[in-house]
C-alpha positions as CSV (number, residue, x, y, z in Angstrom):
1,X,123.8,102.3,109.6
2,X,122.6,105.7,108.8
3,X,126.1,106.5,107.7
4,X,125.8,104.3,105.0
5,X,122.2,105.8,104.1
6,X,123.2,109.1,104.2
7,X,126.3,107.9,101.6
8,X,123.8,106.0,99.4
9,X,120.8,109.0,99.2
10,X,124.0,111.7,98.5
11,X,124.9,110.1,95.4
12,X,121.4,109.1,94.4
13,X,121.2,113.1,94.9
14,X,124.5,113.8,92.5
15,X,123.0,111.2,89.6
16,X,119.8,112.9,89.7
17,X,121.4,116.4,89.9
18,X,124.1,115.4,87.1
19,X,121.2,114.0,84.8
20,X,119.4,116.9,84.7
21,X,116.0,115.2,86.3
22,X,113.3,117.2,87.4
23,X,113.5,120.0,90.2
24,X,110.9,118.5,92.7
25,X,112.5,114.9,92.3
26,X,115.9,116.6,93.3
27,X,114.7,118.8,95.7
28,X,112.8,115.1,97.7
29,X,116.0,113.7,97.5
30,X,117.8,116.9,99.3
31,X,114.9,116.8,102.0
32,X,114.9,113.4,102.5
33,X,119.4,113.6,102.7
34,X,118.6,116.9,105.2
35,X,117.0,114.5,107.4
36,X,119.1,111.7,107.7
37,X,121.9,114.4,108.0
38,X,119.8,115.6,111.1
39,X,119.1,112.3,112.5
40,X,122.8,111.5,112.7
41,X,124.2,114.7,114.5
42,X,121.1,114.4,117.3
43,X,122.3,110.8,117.6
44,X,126.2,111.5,117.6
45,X,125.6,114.4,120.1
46,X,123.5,112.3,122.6
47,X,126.5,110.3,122.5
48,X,128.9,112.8,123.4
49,X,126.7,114.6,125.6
50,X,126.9,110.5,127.9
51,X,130.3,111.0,127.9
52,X,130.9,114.6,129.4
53,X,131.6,115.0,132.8
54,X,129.3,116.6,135.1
């Protein structure tokens, strides 16, 4: 579930952040989080958008 993913890449994001690792590892891990982040509001908002009333 992308839920989950997004969960999973946010902490992998935190570690990496926390240990200190190198900027452009960090800064793939926020790009790659970004995207999942994106991927679940356009799928949550289809969703809603089935539901709404014409």
């Amino acid at each position: 579930m992308l839920n989950d993913e997004i969960c999973k890449l946010r902490d992998k994001l935190n570690k990496s952040i926390e240990k200190g690792e190198d900027y452009s590892k960090i800064y793939q891990l926020s790009v790659e989080l970004d995207e999942l982040i994106a991927q679940y509001y356009i799928n949550n908002n289809k969703k809603k958008l089935a539901w709404m009333p014409m």
